[in-house]
Biopython code that builds the backbone (N, CA, C, O; Angstrom):
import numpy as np
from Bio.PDB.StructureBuilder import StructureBuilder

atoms = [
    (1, "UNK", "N", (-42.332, 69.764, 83.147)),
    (1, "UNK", "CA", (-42.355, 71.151, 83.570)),
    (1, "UNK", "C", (-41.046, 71.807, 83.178)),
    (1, "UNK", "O", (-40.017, 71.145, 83.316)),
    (2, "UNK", "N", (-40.995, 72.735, 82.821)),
    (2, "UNK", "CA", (-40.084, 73.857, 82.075)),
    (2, "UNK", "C", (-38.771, 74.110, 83.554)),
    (2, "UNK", "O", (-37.571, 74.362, 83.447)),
    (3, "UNK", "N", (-39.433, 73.957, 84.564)),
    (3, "UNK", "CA", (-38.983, 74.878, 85.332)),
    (3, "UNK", "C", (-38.333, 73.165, 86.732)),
    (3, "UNK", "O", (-38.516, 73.321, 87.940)),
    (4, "UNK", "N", (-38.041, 72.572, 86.495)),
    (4, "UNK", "CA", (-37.797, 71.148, 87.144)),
    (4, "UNK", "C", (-37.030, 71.692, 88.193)),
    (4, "UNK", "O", (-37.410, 71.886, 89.347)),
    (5, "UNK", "N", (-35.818, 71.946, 87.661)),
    (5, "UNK", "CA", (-34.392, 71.831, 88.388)),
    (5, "UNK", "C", (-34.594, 73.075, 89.212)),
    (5, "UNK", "O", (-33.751, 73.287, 90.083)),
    (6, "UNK", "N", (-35.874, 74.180, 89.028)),
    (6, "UNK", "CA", (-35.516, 75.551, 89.847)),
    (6, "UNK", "C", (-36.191, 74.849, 91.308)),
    (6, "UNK", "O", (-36.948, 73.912, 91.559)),
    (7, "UNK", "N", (-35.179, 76.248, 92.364)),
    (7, "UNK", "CA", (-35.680, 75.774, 93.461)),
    (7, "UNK", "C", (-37.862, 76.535, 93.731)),
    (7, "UNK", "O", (-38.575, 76.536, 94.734)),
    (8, "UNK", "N", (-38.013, 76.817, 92.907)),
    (8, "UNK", "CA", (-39.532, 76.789, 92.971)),
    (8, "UNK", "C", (-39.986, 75.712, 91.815)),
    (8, "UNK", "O", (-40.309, 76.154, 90.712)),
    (9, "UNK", "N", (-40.006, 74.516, 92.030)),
    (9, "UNK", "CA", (-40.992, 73.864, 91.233)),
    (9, "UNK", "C", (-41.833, 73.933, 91.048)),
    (9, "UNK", "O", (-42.434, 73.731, 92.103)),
    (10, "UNK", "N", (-42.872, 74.222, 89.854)),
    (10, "UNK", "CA", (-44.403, 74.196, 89.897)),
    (10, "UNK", "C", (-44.976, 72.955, 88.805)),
    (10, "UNK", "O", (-44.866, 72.899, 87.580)),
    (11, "UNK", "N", (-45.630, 71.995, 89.777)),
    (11, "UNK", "CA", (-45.865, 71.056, 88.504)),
    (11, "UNK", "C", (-46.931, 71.351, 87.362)),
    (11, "UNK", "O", (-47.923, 72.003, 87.688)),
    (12, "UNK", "N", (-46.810, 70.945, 86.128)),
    (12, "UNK", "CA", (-48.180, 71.095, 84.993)),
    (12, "UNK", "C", (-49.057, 70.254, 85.392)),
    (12, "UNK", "O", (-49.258, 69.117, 84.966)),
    (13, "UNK", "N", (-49.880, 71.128, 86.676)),
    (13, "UNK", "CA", (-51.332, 70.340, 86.581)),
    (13, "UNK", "C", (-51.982, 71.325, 87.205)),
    (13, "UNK", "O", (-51.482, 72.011, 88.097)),
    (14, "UNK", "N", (-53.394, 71.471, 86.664)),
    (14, "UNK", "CA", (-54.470, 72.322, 88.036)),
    (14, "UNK", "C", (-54.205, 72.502, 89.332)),
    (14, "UNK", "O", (-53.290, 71.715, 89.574)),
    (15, "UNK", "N", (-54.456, 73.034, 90.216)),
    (15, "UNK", "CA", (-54.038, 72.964, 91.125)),
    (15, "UNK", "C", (-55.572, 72.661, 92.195)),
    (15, "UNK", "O", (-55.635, 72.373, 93.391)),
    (16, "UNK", "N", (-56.491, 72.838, 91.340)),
    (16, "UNK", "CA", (-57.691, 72.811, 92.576)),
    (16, "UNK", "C", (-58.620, 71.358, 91.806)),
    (16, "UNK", "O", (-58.897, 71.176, 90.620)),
    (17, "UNK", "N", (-58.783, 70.898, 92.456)),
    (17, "UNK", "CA", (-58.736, 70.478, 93.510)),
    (17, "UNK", "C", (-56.955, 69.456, 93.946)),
    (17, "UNK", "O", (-56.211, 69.151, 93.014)),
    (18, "UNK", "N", (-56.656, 69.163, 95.141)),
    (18, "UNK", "CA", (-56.252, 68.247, 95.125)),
    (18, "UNK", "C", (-55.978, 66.789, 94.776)),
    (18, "UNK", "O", (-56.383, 65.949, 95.580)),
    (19, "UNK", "N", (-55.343, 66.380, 93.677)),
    (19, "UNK", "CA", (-55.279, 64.883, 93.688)),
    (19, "UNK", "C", (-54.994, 64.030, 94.967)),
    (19, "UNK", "O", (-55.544, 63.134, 95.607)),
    (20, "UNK", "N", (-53.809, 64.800, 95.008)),
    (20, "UNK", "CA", (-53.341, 63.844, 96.545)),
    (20, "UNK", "C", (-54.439, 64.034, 97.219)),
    (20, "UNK", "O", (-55.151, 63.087, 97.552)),
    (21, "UNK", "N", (-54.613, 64.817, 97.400)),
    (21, "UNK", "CA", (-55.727, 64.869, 98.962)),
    (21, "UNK", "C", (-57.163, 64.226, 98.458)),
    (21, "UNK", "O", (-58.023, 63.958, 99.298)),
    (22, "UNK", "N", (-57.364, 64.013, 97.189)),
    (22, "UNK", "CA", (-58.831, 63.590, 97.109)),
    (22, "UNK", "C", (-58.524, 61.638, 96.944)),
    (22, "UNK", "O", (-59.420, 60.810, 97.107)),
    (23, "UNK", "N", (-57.230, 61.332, 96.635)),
    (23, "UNK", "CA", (-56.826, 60.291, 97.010)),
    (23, "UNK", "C", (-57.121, 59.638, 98.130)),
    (23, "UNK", "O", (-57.752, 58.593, 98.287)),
    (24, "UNK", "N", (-56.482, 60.518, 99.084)),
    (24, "UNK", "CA", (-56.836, 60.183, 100.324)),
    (24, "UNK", "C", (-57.497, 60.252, 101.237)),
    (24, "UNK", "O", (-57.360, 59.864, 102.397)),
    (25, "UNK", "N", (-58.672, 61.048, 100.437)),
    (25, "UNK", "CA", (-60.287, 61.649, 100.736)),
    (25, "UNK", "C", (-60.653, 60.088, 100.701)),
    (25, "UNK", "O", (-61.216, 59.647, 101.703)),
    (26, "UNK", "N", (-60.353, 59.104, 99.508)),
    (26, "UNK", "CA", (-61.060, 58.206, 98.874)),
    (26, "UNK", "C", (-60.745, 56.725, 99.442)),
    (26, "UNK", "O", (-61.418, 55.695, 99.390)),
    (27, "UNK", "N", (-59.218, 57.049, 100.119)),
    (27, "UNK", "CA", (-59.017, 55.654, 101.252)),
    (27, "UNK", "C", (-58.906, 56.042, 102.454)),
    (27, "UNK", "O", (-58.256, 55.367, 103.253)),
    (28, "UNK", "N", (-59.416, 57.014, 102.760)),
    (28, "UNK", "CA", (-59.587, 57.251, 104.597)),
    (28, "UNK", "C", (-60.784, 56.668, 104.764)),
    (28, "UNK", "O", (-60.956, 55.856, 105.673)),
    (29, "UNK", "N", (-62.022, 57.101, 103.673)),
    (29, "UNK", "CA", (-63.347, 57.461, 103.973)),
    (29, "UNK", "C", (-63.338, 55.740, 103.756)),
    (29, "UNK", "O", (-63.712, 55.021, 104.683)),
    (30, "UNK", "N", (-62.941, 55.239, 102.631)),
    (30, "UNK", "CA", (-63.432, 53.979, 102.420)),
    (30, "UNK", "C", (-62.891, 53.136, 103.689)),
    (30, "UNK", "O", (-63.693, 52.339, 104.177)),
    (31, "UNK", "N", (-61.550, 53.240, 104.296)),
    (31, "UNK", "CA", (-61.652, 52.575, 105.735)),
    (31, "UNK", "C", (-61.908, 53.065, 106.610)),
    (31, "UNK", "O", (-61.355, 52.452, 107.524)),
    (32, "UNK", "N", (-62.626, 54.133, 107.106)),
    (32, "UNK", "CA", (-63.886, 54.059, 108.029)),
    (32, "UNK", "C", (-64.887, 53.410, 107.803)),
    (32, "UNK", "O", (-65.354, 52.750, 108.732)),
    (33, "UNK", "N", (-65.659, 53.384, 106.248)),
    (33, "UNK", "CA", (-66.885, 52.914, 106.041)),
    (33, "UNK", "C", (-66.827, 51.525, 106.544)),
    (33, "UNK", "O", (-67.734, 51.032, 107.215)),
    (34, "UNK", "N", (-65.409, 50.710, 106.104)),
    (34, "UNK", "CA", (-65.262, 49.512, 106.374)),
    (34, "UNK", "C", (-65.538, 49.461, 107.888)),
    (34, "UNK", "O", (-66.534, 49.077, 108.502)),
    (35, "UNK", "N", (-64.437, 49.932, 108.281)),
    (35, "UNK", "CA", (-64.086, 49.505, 109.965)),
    (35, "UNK", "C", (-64.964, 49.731, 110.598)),
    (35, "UNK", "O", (-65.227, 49.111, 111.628)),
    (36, "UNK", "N", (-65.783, 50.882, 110.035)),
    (36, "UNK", "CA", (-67.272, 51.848, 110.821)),
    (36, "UNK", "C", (-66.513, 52.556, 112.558)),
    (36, "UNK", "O", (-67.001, 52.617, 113.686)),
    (37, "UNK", "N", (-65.291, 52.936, 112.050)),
    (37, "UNK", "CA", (-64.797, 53.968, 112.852)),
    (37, "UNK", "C", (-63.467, 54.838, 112.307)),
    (37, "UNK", "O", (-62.604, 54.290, 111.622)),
    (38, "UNK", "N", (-63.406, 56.044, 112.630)),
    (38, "UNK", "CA", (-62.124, 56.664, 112.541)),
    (38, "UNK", "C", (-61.361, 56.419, 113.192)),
    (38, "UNK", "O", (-60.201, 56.615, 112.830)),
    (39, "UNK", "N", (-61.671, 55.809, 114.612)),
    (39, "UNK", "CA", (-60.573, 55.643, 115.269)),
    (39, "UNK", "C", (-59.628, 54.431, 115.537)),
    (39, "UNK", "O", (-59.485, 53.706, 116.522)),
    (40, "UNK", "N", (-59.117, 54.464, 114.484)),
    (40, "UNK", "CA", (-57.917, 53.492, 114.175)),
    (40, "UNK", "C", (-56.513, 53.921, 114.446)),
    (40, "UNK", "O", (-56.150, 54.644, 113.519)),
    (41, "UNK", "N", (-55.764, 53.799, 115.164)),
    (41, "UNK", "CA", (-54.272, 54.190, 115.676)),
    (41, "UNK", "C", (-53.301, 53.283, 114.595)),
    (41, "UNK", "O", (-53.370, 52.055, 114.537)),
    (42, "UNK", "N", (-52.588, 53.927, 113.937)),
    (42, "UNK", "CA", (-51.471, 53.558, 113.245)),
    (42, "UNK", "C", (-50.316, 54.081, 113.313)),
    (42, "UNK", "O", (-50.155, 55.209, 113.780)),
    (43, "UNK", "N", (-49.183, 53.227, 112.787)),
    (43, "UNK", "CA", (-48.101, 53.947, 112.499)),
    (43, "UNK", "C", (-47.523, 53.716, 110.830)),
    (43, "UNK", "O", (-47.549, 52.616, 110.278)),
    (44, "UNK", "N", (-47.076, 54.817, 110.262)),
    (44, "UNK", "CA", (-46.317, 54.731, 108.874)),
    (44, "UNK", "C", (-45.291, 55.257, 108.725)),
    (44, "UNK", "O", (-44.961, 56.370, 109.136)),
    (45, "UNK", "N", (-44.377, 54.136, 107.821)),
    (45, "UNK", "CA", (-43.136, 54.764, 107.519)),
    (45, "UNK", "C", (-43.300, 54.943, 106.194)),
    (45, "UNK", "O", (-43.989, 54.233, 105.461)),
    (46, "UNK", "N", (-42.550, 56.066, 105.825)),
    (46, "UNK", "CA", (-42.684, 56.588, 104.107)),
    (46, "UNK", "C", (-41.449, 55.305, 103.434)),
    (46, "UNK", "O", (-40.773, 54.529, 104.109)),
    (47, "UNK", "N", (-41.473, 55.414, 102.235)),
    (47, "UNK", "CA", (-40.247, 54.729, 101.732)),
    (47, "UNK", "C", (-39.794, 56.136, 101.639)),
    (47, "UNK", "O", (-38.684, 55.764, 101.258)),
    (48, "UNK", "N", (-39.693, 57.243, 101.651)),
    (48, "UNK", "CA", (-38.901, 58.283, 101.920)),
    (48, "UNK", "C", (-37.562, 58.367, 102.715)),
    (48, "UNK", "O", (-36.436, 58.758, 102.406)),
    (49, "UNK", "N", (-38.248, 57.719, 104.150)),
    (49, "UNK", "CA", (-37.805, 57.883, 105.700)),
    (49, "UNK", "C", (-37.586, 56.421, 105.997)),
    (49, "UNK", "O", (-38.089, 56.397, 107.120)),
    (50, "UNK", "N", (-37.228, 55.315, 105.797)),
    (50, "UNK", "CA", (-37.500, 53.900, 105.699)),
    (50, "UNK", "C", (-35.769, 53.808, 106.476)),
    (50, "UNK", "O", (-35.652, 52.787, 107.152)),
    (51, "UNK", "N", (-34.733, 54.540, 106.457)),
    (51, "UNK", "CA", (-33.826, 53.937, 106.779)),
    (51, "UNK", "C", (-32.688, 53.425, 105.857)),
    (51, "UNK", "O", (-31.520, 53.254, 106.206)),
    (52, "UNK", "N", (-33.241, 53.196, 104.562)),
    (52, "UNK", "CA", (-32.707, 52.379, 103.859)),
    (52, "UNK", "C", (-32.341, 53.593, 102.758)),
    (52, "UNK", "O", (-31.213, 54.024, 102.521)),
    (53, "UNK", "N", (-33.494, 53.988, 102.205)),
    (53, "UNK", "CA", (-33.461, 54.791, 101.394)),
    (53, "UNK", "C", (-32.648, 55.524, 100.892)),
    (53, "UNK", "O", (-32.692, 56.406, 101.750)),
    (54, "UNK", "N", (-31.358, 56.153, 99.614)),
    (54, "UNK", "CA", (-30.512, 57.304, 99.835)),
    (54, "UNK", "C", (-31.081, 58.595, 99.336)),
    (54, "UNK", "O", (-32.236, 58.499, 98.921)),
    (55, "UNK", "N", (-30.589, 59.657, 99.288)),
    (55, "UNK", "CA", (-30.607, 61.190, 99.138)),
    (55, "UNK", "C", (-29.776, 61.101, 97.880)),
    (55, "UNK", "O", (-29.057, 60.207, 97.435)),
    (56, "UNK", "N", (-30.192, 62.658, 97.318)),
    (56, "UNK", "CA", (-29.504, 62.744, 96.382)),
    (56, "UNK", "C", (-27.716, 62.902, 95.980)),
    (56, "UNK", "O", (-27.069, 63.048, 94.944)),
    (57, "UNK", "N", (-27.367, 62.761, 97.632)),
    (57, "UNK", "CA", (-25.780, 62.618, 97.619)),
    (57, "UNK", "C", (-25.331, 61.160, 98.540)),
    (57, "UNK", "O", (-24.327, 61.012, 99.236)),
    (58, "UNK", "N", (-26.270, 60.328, 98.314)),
    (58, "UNK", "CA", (-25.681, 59.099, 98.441)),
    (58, "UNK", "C", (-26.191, 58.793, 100.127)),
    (58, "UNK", "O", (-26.489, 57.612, 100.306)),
    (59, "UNK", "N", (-26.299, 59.512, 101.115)),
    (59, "UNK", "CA", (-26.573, 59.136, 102.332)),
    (59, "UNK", "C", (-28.022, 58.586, 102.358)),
    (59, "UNK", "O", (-29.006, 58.692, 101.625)),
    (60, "UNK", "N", (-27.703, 57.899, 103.620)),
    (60, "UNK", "CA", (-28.871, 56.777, 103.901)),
    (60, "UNK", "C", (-29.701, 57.947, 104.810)),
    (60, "UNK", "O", (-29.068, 58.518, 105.698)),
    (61, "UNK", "N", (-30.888, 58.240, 104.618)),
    (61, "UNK", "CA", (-32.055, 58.495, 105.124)),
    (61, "UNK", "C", (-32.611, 57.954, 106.029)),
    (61, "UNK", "O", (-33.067, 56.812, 105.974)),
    (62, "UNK", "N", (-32.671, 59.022, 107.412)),
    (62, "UNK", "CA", (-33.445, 58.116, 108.539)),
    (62, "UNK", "C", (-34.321, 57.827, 108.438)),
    (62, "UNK", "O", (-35.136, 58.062, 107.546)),
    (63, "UNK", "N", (-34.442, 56.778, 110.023)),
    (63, "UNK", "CA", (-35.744, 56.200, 110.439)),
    (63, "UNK", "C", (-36.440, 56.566, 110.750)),
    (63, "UNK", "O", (-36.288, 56.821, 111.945)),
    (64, "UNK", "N", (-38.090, 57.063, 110.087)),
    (64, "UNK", "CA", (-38.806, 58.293, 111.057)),
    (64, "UNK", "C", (-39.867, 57.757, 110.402)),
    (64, "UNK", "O", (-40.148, 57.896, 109.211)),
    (65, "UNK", "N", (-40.713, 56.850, 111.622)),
    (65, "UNK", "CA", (-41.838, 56.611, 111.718)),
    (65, "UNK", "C", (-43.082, 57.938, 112.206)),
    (65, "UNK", "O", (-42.755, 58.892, 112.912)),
    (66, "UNK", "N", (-44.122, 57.788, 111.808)),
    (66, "UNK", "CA", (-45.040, 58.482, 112.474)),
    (66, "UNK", "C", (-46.190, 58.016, 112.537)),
    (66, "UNK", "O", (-46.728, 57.357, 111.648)),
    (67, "UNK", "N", (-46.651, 58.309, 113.558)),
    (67, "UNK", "CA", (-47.622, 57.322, 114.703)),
    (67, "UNK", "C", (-49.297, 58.572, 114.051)),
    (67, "UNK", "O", (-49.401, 59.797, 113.981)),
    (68, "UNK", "N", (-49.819, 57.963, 113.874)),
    (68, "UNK", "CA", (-51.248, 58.575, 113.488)),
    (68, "UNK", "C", (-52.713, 58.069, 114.681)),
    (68, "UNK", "O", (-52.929, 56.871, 114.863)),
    (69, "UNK", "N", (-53.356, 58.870, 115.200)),
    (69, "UNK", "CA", (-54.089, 58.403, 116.140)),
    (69, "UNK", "C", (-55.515, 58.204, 115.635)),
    (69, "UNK", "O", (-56.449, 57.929, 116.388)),
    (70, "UNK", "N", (-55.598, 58.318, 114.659)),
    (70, "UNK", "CA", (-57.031, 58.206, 113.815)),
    (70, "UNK", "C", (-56.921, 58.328, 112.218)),
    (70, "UNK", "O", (-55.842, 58.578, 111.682)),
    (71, "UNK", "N", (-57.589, 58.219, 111.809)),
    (71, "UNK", "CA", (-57.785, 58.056, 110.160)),
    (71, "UNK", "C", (-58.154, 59.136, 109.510)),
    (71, "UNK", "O", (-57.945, 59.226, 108.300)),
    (72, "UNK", "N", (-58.695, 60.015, 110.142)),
    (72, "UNK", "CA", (-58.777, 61.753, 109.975)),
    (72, "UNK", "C", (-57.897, 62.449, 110.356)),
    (72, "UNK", "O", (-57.944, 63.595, 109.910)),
    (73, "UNK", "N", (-56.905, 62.170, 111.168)),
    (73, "UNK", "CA", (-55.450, 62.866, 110.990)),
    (73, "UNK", "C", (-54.496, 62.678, 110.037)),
    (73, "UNK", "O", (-53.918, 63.658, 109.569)),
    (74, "UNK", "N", (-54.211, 61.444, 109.635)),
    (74, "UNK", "CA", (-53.607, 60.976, 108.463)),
    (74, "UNK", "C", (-54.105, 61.776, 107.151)),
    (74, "UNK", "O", (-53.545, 62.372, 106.231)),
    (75, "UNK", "N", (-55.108, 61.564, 107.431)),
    (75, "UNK", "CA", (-56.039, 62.288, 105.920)),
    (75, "UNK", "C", (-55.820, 63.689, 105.732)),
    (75, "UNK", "O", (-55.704, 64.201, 104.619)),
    (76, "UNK", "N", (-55.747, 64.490, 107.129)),
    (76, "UNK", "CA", (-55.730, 65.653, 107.018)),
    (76, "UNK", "C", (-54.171, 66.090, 106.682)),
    (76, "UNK", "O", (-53.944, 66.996, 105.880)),
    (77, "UNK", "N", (-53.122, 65.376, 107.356)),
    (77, "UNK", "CA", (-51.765, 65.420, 106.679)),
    (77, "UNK", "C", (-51.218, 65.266, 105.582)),
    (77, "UNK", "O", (-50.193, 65.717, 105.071)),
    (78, "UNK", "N", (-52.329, 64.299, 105.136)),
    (78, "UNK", "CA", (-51.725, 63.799, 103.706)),
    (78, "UNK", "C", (-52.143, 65.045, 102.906)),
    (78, "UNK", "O", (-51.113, 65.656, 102.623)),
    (79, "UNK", "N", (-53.064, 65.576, 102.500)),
    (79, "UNK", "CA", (-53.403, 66.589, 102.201)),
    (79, "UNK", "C", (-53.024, 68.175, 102.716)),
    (79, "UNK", "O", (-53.265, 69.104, 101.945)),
    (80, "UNK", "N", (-52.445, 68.430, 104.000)),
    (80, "UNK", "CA", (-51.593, 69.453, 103.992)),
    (80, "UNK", "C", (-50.391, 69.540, 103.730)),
    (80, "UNK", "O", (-49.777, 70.606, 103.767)),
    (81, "UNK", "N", (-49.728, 68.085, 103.333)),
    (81, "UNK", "CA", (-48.316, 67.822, 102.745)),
    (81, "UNK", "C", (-47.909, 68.517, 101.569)),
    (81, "UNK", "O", (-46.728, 68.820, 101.401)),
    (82, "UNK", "N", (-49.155, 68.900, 100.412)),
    (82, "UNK", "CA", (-49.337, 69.096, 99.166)),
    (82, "UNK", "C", (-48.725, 70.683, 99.453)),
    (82, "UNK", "O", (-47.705, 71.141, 98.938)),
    (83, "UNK", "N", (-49.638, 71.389, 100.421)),
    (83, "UNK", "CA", (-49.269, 72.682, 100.623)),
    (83, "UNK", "C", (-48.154, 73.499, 101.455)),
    (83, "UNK", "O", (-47.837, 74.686, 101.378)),
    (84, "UNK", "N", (-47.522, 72.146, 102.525)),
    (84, "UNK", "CA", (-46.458, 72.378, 102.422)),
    (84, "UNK", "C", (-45.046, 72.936, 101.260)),
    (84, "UNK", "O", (-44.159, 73.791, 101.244)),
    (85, "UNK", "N", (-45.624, 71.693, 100.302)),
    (85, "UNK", "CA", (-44.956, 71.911, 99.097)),
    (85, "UNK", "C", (-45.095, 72.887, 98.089)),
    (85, "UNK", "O", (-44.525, 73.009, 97.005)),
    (86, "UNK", "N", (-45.753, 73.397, 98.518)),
    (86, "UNK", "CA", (-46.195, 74.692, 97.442)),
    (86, "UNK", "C", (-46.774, 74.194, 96.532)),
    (86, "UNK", "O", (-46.641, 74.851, 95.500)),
    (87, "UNK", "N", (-47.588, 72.998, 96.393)),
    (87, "UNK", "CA", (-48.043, 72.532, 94.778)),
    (87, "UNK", "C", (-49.688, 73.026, 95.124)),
    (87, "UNK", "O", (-50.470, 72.824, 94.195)),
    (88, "UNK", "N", (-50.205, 73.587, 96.246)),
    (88, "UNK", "CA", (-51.558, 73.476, 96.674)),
    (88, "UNK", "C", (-52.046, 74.566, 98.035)),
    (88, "UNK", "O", (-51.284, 74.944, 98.926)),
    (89, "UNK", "N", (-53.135, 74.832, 97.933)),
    (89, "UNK", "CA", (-53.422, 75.762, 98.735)),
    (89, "UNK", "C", (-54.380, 75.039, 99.180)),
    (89, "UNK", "O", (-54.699, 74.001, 98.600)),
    (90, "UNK", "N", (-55.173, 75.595, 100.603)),
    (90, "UNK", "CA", (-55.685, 75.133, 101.529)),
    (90, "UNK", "C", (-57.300, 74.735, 101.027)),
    (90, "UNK", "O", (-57.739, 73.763, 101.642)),
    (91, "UNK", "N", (-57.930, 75.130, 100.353)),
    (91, "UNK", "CA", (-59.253, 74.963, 99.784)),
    (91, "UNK", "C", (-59.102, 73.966, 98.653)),
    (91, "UNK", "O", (-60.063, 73.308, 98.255)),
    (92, "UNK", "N", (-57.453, 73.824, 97.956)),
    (92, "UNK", "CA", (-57.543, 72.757, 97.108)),
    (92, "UNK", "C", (-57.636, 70.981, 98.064)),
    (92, "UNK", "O", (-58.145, 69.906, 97.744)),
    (93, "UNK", "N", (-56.962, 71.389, 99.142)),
    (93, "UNK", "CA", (-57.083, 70.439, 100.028)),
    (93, "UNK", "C", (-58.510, 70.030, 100.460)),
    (93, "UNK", "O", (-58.962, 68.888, 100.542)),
    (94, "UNK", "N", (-59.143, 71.247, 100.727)),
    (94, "UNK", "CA", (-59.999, 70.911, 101.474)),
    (94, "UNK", "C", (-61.170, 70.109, 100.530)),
    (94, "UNK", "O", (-61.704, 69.071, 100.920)),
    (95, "UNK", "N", (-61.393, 70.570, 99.601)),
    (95, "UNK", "CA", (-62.223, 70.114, 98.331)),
    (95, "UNK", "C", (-61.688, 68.341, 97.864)),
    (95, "UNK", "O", (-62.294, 67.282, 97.703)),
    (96, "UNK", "N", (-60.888, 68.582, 97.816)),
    (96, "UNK", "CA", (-59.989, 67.513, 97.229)),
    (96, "UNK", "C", (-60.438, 66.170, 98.070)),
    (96, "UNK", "O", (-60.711, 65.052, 97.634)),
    (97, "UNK", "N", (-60.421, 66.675, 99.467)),
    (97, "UNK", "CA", (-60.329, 65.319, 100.682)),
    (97, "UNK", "C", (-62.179, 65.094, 100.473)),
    (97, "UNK", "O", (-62.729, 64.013, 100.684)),
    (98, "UNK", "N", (-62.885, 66.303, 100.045)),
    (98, "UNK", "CA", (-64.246, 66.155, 100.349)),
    (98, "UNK", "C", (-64.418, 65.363, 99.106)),
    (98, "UNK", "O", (-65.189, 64.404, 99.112)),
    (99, "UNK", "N", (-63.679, 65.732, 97.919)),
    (99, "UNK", "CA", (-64.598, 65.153, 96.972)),
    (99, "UNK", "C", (-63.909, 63.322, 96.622)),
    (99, "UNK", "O", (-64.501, 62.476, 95.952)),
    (100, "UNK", "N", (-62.861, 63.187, 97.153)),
    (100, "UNK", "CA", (-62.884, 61.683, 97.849)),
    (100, "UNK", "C", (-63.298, 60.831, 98.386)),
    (100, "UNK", "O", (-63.208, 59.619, 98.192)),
    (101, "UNK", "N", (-64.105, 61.780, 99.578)),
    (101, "UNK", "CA", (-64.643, 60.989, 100.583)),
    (101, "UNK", "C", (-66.472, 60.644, 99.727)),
    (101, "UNK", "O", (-67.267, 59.705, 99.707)),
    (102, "UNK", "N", (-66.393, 62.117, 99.115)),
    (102, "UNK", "CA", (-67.619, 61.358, 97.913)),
    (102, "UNK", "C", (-67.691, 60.001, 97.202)),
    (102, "UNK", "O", (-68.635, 59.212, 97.239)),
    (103, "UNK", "N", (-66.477, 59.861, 96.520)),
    (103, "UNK", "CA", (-66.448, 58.891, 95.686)),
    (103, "UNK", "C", (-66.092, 57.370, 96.798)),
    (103, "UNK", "O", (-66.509, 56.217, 96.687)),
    (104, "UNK", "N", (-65.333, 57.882, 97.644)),
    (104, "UNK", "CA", (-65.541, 56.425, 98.774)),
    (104, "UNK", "C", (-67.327, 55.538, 98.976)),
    (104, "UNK", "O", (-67.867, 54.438, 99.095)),
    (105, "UNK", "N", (-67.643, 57.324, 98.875)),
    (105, "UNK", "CA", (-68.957, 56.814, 99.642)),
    (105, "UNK", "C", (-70.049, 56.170, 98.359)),
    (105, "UNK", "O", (-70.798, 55.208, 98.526)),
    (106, "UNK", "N", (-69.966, 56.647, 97.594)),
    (106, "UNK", "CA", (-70.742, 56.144, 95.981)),
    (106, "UNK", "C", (-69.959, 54.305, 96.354)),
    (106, "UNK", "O", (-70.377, 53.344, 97.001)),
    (107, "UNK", "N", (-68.919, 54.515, 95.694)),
    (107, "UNK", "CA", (-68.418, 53.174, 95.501)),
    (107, "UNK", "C", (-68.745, 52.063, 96.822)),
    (107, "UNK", "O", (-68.964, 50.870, 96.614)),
    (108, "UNK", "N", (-68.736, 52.622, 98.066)),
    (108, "UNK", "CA", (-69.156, 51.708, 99.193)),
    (108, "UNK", "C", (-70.354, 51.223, 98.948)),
    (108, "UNK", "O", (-70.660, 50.042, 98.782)),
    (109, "UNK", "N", (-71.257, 52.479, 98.923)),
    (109, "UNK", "CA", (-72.684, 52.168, 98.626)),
    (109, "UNK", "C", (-73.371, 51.276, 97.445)),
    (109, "UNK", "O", (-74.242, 50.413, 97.548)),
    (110, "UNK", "N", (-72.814, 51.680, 96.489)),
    (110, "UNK", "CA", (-73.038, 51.349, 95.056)),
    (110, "UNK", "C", (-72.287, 49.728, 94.563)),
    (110, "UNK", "O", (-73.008, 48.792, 94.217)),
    (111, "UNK", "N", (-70.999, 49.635, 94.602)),
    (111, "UNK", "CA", (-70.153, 48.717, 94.269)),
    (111, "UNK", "C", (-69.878, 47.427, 94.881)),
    (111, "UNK", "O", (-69.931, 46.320, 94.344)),
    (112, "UNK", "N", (-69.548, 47.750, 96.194)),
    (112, "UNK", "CA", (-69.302, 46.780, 97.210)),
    (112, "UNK", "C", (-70.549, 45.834, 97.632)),
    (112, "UNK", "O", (-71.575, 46.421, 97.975)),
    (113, "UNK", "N", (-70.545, 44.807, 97.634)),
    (113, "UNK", "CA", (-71.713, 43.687, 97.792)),
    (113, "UNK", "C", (-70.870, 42.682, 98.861)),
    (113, "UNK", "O", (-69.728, 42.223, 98.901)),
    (114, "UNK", "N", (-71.903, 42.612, 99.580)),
    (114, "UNK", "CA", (-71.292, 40.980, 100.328)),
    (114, "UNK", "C", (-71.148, 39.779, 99.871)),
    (114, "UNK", "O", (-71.889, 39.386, 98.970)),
    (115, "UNK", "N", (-70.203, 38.999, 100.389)),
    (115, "UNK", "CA", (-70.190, 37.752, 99.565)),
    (115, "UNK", "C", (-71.515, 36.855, 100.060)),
    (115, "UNK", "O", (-72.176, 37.008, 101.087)),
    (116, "UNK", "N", (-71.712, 35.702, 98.810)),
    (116, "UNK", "CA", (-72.999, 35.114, 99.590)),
    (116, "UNK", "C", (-72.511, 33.920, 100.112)),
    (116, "UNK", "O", (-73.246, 33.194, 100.782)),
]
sb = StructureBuilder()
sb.init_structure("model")
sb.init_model(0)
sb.init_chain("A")
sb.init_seg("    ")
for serial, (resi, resn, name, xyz) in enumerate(atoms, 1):
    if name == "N":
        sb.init_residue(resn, " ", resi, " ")
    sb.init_atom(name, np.array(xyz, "f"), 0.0, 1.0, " ", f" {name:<3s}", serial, name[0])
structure = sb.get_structure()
């Protein structure tokens, strides 16, 4: 991108649908199908926020876990993260997570076999 170092980055890609979010359209949906529930309680740390991590002036980056109470909140964050960032607007999200949860659901249906 032409424009890297400005403080408005815009990356060279489409913007609709979401990648990120149809990413994570595509492993939310596939662990529900598994688990056969959303409601899975987790917690994640980014390697962002890990503690360890430095910044671009050398300091160590806190510890900042976040606690997720289901698998459709995660999903829905991961995908409003994009538009936080300005790389995405709210319908690219929304499309994005749907057309994930499509391809979860093909590949569950279609791909996945039990062992014998």
């Amino acid at each position: 991108a032409s424009n890297l170092n400005a403080p408005n980055f815009t990356p060279p890609f489409p913007a609709y649908p979401s990648g990120h979010a149809g990413f994570g359209g595509a492993l939310f949906q596939t662990l529900r199908r598994f688990f056969g529930t959303d409601a899975i309680a987790f917690t994640f740390v980014s390697d962002e926020f890990n503690g360890v991590t430095k910044d671009h002036n050398g300091n160590v980056r806190p510890y900042m876990p976040r606690n997720f109470s289901s698998l459709s909140q995660a999903e829905e964050e991961n995908g409003q993260s994009r538009i936080y960032l300005g790389i995405h607007w709210s319908f690219d999200k929304t499309q994005g997570i749907a057309q994930g949860e499509r391809v979860a659901n093909y590949v569950f249906d279609h791909a996945f076999r039990p062992l014998p």
